[in-house]
C-alpha positions in Angstrom: 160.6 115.3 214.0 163.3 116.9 211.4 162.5 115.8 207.8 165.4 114.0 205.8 167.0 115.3 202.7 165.5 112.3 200.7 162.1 112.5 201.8 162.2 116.0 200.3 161.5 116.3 196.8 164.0 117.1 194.5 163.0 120.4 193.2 160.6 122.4 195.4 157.4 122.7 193.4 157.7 126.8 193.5 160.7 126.3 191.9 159.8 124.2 189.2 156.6 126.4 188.6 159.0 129.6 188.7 160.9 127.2 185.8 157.9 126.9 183.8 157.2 130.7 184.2 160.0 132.2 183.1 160.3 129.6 180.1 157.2 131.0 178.8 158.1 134.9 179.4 161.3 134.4 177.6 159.8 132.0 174.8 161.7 129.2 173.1 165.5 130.5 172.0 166.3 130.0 175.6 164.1 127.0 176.5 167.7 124.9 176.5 169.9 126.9 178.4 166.9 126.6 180.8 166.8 123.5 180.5 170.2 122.8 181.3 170.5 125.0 184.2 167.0 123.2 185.8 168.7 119.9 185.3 172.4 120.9 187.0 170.1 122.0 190.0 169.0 118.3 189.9 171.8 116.8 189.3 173.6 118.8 192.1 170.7 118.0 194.8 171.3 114.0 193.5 175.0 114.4 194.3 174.6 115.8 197.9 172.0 113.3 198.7 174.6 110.7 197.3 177.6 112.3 199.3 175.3 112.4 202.3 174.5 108.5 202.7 177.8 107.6 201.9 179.1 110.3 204.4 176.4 108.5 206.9 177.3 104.8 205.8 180.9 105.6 206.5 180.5 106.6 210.2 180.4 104.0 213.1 180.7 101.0 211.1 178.0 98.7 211.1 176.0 97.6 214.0 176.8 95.3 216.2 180.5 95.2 215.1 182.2 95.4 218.8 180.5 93.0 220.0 181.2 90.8 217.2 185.1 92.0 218.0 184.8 91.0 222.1 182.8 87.7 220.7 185.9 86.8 218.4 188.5 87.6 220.9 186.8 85.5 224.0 186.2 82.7 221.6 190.3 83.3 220.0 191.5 82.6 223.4 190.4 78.6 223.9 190.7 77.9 220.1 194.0 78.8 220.3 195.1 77.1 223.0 193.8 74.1 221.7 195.2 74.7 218.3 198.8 75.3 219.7 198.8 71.7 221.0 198.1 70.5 217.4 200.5 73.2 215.7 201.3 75.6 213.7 199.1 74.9 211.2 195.8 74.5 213.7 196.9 77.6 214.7 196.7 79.5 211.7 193.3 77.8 210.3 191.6 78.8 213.4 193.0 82.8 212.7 192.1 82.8 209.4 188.5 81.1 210.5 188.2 84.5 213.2 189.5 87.0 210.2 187.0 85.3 207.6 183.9 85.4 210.1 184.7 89.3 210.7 185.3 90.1 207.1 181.9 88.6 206.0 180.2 89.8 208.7 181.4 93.5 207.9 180.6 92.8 203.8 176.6 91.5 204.4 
């Protein structure tokens, strides 16, 4: 079983320890500048975790979304020839009812 970026912590606790270490060898003038450079680390490990999940939520769409497509097409074909009997304006409600389903189903 692999282990996922976001069930890692942030900062290995060697690191941070190693942190801690070397603040206290090279006392307080530097503290910020370590400081700054511990926090960028962070900050850059947030930002790939980020670009991961939405790398992750952007691939394959959401479940279930073909079949929802097939679904909407068999049930476009009878609506529609019902509609065209009632005209141009049945026709387009029922459309916009097919596009509106999809929509909100891809949104929730």
């Amino acid at each position: 079983m692999t282990e996922r970026k976001e069930d890692r912590p942030l900062v290995p606790k060697n690191e941070l320890e190693a942190t801690i270490a070397a603040r206290h060898e090279l006392g307080a003038e530097l503290e910020p500048q370590m400081v700054d450079a511990f926090v960028q680390r962070i900050e850059r490990r947030i930002d790939e975790r980020i670009d991961e999940r939405l790398k992750l939520s952007r691939q394959g769409g959401r479940e279930g979304s073909f079949v929802l497509a097939l679904v909407s097409l068999g049930v476009a074909v009878p609506l529609l020839g019902i509609a065209v009997s009632h005209g141009i304006a049945a026709v387009i409600v029922v459309c916009a009812a097919l596009v509106l389903v999809n929509a909100i189903y891809q949104r929730l």
